[in-house]
N, C-alpha and C positions, 0 to 999 in steps of 0.2 A: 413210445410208452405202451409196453405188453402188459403190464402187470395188472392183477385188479385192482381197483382203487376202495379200500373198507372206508367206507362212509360211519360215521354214528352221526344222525339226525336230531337233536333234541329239540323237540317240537311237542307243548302241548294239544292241538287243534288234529286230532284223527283223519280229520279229511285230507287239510292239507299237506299230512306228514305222507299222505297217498299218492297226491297229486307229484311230490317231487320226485317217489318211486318211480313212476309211471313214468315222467317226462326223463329220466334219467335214463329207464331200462328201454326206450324210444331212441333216444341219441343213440347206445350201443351198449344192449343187454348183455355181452359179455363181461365190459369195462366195470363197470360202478356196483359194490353191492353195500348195500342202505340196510341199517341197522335202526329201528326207531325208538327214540325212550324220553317221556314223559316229562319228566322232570330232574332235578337235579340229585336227588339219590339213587333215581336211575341210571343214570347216565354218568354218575360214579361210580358206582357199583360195576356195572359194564369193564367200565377202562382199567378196573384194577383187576378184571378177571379175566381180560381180554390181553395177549399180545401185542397184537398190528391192529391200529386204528391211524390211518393218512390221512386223514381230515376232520374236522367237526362243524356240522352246519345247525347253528343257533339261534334260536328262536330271542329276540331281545324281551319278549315281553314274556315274560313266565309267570305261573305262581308259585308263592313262597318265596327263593329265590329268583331273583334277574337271569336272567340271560347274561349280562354283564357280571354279574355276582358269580355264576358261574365260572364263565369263561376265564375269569381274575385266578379262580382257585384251579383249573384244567392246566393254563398257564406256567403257575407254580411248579407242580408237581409232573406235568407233560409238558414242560417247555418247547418240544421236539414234534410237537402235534400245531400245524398253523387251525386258524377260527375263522370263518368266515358265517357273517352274523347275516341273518334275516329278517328283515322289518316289514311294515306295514306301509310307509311313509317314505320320503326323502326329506328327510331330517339333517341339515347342514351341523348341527350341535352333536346329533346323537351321532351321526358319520365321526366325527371329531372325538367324541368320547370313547368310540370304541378302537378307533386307529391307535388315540394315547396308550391304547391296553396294549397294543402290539399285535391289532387283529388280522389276519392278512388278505382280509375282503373286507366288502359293506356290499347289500345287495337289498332288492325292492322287491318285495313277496311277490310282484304280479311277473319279474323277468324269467319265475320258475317254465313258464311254457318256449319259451325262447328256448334260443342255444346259449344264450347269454350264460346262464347258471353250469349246465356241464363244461364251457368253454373257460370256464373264470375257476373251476373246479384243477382242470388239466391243468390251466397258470400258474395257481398257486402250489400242485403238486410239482410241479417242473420245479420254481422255482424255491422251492424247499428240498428237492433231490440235489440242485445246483449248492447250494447253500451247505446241505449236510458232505456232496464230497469236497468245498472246498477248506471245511471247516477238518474235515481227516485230512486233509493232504498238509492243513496248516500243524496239525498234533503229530503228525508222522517227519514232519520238520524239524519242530520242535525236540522230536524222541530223540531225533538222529545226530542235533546240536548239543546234547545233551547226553549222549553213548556218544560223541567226539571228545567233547570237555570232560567227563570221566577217564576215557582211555590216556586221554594225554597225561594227566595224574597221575596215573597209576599204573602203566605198564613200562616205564622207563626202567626199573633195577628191576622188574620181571622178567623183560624181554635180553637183560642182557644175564642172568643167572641163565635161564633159557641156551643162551648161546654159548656159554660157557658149557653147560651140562651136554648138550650137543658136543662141543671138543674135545672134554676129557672122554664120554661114548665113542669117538671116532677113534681116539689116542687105545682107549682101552684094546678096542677090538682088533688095530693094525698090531697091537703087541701081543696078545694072548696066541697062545704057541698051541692052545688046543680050546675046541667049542665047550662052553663054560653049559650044563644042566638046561636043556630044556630054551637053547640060546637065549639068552635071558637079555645080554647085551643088544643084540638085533630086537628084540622087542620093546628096551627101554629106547631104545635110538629110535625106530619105528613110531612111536608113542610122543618121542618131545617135537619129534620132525612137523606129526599131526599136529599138535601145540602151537609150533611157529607158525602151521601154515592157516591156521585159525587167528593167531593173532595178527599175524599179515592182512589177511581178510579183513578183520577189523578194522584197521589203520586204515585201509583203503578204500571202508564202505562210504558208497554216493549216494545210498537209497534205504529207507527204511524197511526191513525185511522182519517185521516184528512178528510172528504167530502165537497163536493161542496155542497152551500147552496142555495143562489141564485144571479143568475149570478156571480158576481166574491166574493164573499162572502162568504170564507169556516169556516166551524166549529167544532169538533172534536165532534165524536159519541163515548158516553159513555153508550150507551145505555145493 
């Protein structure tokens, strides 16, 4: 794991939102970079202005909103962002309440000087990288069950007008006694050949080859 890991911290307590910096950029100042914000307008405000946030380390006790109030509405709308909560305590109820949320830590203010916190950090991004390609490779299954089950519908009196339009271009061309403008035959023959040999393709794809086209407009490359 090269990549940086973007932290957003939401931590009211100044000091200690320092302390995690510090013991973060100590483990290995390259990896982690920590983002701090207040409270929960903060720390929404952020996420909707921000692209790439791989983690959220949450304070449970906040004011105005919870840390769990929070976390409930991050959830929502960033389902794709795991939470790993920060407490004061070892709290066997308050562990239980936040796990119900779907948090993907629970951790004890004082393990921030350990390695405990960076190392629980790397876990839970592992494990949310493993999670997100297994969850593509499950959609790209899906596309490809699904561009099977279409093609079998629908390209059966295609592929066979196809091969018709292919014979009478072959009939035409062995009979024409002189090149017809601009060989027009050689080009439509050229042109259905590419046809068949696309839908060939098709019939016989094993793997999802779906790209993005333009802007939200993808296409499959049968190139």
């Amino acid at each position: 794991m090269n990549d940086t890991i973007n932290i957003l911290l939401v931590e009211d307590n100044k000091d200690f939102a320092k302390l995690v910096q510090v013991y973060l950029q100590r483990f290995d100042a390259s990896l982690f970079t920590v983002t701090w914000k207040e409270n929960h307008a903060e720390a929404m405000a952020f996420l909707r202005e921000t692209p790439k946030v791989d983690i959220v380390l949450m304070d449970y006790f906040l004011p105005g909103k919870t840390g769990l109030e929070i976390a409930r509405e991050i959830a929502t709308t960033y389902e794709q962002i795991p939470i790993v909560f920060l407490t004061v305590n070892r709290d066997f109820s308050l562990a239980l309440e936040v796990m119900k949320l779907g948090a993907a830590e629970y951790l004890v203010k004082e393990d921030i000087s350990s390695p405990v916190l960076p190392k629980t950090i790397l876990s839970v991004i592992e494990k949310q990288r493993l999670r997100d390609r297994l969850l593509n490779l499950e959609i790209s299954r899906q596309r490809l069950r699904t561009i099977r089950e279409t093609l079998s519908s629908v390209t059966g009196d295609f592929e066979i007008s196809l091969r018709e339009m292919e014979r009478l271009t072959g009939d035409l061309q062995r009979q024409s006694s002189e090149a017809l403008p601009g060989n027009y035959l050689t080009m439509i023959g050229d042109n259905i050949r590419r046809i068949v040999d696309k839908l060939d393709k098709l019939k016989t794809l094993k793997e999802d080859k779906t790209v993005r086209y333009i802007k939200d407009i993808k296409m499959l490359d049968l190139s």
